[in-house]
N, C-alpha and C positions, 0 to 999 in steps of 0.2 A: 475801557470798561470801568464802570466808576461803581463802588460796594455799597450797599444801603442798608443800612442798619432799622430795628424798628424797635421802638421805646413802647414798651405795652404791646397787649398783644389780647384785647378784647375785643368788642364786637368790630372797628374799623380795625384795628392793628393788624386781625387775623384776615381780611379781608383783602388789606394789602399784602399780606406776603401772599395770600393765594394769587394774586394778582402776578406779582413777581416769578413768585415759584413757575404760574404758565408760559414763561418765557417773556423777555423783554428786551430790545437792543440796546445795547451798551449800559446795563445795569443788574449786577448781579447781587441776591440777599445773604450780606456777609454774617450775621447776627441780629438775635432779638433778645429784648429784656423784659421784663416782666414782674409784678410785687406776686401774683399770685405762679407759681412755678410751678405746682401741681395740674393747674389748668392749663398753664401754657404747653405743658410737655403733653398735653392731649389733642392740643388744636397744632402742636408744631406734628405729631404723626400724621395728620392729613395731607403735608408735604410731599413732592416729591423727593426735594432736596431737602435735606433738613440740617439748617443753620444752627451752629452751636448757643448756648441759652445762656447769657454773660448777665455778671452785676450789672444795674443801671451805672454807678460811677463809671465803670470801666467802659461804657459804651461806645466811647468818641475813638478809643484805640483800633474799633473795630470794621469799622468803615469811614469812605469820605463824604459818606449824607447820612444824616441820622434823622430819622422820620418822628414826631413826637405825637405819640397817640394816646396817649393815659393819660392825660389830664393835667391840669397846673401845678399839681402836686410833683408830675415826673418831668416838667416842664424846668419848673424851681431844680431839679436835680441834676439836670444833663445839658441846660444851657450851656452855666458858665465853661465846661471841660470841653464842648464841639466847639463854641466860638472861641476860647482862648487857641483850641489847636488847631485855626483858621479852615475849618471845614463848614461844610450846608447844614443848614439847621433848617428843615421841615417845622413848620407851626400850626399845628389843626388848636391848641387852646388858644388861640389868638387874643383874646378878650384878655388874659396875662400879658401881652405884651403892652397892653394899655399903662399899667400901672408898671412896670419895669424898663424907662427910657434906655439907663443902665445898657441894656442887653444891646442895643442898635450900637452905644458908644464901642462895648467890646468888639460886638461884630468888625467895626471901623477898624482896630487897632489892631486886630489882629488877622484882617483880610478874611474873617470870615464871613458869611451869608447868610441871612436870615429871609424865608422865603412862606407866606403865608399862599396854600391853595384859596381857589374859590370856595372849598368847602360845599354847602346846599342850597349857596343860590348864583347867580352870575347876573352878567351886563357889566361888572367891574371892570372890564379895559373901557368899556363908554363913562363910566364914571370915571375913571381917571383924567378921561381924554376932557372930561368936562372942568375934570379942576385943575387943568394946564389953563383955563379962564377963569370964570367967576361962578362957585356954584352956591346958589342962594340959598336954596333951602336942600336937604335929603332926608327922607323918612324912610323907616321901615317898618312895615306892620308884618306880622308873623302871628299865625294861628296854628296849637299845636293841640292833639285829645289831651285831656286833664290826664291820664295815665303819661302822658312825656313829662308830666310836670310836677309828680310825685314827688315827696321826702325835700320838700324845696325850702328851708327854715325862713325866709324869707315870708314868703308866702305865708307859713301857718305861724308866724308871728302877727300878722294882721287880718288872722283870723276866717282864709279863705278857705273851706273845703270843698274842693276839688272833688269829692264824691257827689258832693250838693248839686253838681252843675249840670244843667237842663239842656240850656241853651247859649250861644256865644258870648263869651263873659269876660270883659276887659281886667284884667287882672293885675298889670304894669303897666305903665306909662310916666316917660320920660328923655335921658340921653342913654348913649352908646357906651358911657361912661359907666352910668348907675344900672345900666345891665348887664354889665360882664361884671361888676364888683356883685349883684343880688343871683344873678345868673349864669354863675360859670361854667356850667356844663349842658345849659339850653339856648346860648344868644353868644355864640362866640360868631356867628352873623351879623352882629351888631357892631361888632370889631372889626371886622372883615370889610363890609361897607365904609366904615369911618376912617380906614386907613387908606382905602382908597381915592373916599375925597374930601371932606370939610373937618373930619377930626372927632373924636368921641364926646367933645363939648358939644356939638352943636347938631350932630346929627340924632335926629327924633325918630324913638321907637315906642313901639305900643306892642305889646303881646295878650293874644288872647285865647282863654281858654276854650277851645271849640270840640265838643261831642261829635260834631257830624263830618269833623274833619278825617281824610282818606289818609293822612300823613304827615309834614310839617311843610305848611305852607307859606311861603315869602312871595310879600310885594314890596318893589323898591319905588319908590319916587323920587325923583329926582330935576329942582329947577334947575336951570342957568343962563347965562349970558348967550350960551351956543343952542340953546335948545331946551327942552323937556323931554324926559324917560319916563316912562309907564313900564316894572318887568317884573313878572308872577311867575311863580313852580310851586308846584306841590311836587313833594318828594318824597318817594316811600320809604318806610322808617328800617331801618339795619335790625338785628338781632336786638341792641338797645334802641326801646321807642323814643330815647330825648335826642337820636340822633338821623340820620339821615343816609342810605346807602350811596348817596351821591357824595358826599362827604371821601369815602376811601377812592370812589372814582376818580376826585377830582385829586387826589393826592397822586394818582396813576398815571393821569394826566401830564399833572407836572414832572414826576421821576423820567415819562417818557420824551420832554424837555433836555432835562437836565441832563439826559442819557445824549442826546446828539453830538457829536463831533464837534467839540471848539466849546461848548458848553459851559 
């Protein structure tokens, strides 16, 4: 039985422990942490079980997977303490692991794991399998309602609003790079895909702002030596619309992985 910790505890956080709480094999929810605690102590009553509410610091003592769902801020906080005390690091801010090589060397040193879900899109084991050859090109295009895209200082530094928009409106464009550093908390997709196959240099993204979209929509493309990928989802949005309820699925996903025997 392996204990899972969960870092945050907003709209995906709460989502995985419900998940958890339903029962799970060989994974049980030892604690959760949280900046807002007043909030958490209202969404941890909806438990059956209800896991004690620890500092973020102290999180890594508390389990041996620790889930991170609050963002690169609670990312920056609980890395270092889970990989130095060679336990799973769960990554939904992915797009941070871009800019911190750092964390993969500790992981190394200290036998710990760092494990990024598919998060709200997939075909990433065919992209992988693609860049065991030669992958030429990978793009992602992502359409999300200008309401996902709110309060983005990025954005209203060049002057886009997002209330103005009629119709499909290209708003970024670029790499996997310069989207997870302008886009931290709506393109950790960008991350996701580039770690799988050609690297946040070179893999191309476009995001755009779309009215008539149902949810947050990805298409990947994908050249290579072995083939061409075409793969789309539209995703319905969680309790936060910049995110994706497939997002805590696919953390469920994994936990129920990492729960198996010999794992």
């Amino acid at each position: 039985m392996k204990t899972v910790a969960i870092a945050g505890l907003g709209a995906i956080g709460h989502a995985v422990a419900r998940g958890i709480d339903r029962g799970m094999d060989g994974i049980r929810l030892g604690a959760v942490s949280a900046r807002d605690q007043d909030a958490a102590r209202v969404r941890l009553d909806t438990l059956l079980h209800r896991p004690p509410l620890v500092p973020l610091p102290r999180i890594a003592a508390h389990a041996d997977i620790v889930v991170e769902c609050g963002g690169a801020g609670v990312l920056a906080e609980i890395a270092a303490p889970v990989l130095d005390a060679g336990k799973h690091l769960v990554v939904l801010s992915c797009g941070a692991l871009l800019s911190s090589p750092e964390l993969g060397l500790l992981a190394g040193r200290h036998r710990g794991r760092i494990h990024v879900p598919s998060g709200a899109i997939g075909g990433l084991d065919a992209v992988a399998a693609m860049a065991e050859g030669e992958i030429r090109s990978a793009r992602l295009i992502s359409r999300k309602p200008p309401i996902a895209l709110r309060a983005i200082p990025w954005l209203e530094q060049r002057g886009i609003d997002l209330r103005e928009v009629r119709e499909p409106t290209l708003v970024f464009r670029g790499y996997a790079a310069q989207a997870a550093r302008h886009f931290p908390a709506n393109l950790n997709v960008a991350a996701t895909l580039s770690l799988a196959g050609i690297g946040a240099q070179r893999t191309e993204v476009e995001l755009w702002a779309d009215p008539h979209a149902r949810g947050n929509c990805h298409a990947i493309e994908v050249e290579s030596d072995s083939g061409a990928m075409r793969f789309s989802i539209e995703a319905t949005a969680s309790g936060n619309p910049a995110t994706s309820s497939l997002a805590a699925q696919s953390v469920l996903a994994l936990l129920r992985r990492l729960g198996l025997p010999g794992a």
